[in-house]
N, C-alpha and C positions, 0 to 999 in steps of 0.2 A: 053540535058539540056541547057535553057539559061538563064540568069540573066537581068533582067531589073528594069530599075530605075523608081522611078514614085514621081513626084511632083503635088497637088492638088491647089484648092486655099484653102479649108476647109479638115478637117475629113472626115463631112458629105460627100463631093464631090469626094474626094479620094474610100470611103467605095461605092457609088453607083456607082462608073467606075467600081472598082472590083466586086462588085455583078453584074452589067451587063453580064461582062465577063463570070461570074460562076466562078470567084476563092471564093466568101466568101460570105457567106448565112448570115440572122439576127434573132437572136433564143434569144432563154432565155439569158441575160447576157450581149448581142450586138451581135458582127459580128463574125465567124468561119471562118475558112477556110473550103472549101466544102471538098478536098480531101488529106489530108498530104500526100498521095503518089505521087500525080502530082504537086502538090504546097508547096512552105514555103514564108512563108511572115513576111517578118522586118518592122515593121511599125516603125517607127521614131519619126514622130511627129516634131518638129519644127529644125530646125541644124542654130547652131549658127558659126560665121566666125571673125577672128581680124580684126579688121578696122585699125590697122599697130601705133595705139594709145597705149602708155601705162600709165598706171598710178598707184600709188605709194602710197603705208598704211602702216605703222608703219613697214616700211622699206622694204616692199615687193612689188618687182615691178609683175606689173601682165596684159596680154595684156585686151585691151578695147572690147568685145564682139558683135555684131550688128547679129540679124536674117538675116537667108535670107530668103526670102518672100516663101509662101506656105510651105500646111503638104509633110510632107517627108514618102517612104516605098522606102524596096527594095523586090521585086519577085522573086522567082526562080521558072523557069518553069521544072520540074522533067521529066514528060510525056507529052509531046505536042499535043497527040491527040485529037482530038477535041478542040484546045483551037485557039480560034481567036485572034492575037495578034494586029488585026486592034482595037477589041473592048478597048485597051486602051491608044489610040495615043493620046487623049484631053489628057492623065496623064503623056505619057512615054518622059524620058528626055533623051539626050545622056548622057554616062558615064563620071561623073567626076572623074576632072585629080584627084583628093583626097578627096574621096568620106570619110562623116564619120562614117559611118560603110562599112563589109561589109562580105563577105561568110567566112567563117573556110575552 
């Protein structure tokens, strides 16, 4: 089993790395995962970060939020057989120190 992180600059371009690969087919609805035995996928979607700002409403202080840039997913690869893990080096990041999600 391994776990890999993946940052896109779009959806779109996130879903066409994983469909290259064959983790996730486009069907009725969008996009699946092709095989929940070999694969689980966290898609994300955008993750936000404190810019170290806080600021202050009707007495509640609360930190200043900023994106960081591209869509977010995390992979877990279950079965590795057959899976090319070259096919998604444009997407795979190394592990953040405080990643915001991540396995159970």
């Amino acid at each position: 089993m391994s776990d890999y992180y993946l940052r896109a600059t779009t959806a779109a371009a996130l879903y066409s790395a994983l469909e290259a690969a064959g983790v996730v087919t486009q069907g009725e609805g969008g996009y699946h995962v092709t095989d929940a035995h070999r694969y689980a996928l966290d898609v994300i979607g955008a993750v936000y970060k404190p810019t170290g700002e806080v600021i202050e409403e009707d007495g509640v202080a609360a930190p200043v939020m900023k994106a960081v840039p591209g869509f977010h997913a995390n992979l877990r690869v279950i079965d590795a057989s057959n899976f090319d893990v070259n096919m998604l080096n444009k997407i795979a990041i190394n592990a953040p120190t405080n990643p915001a999600r991540g396995w159970a």
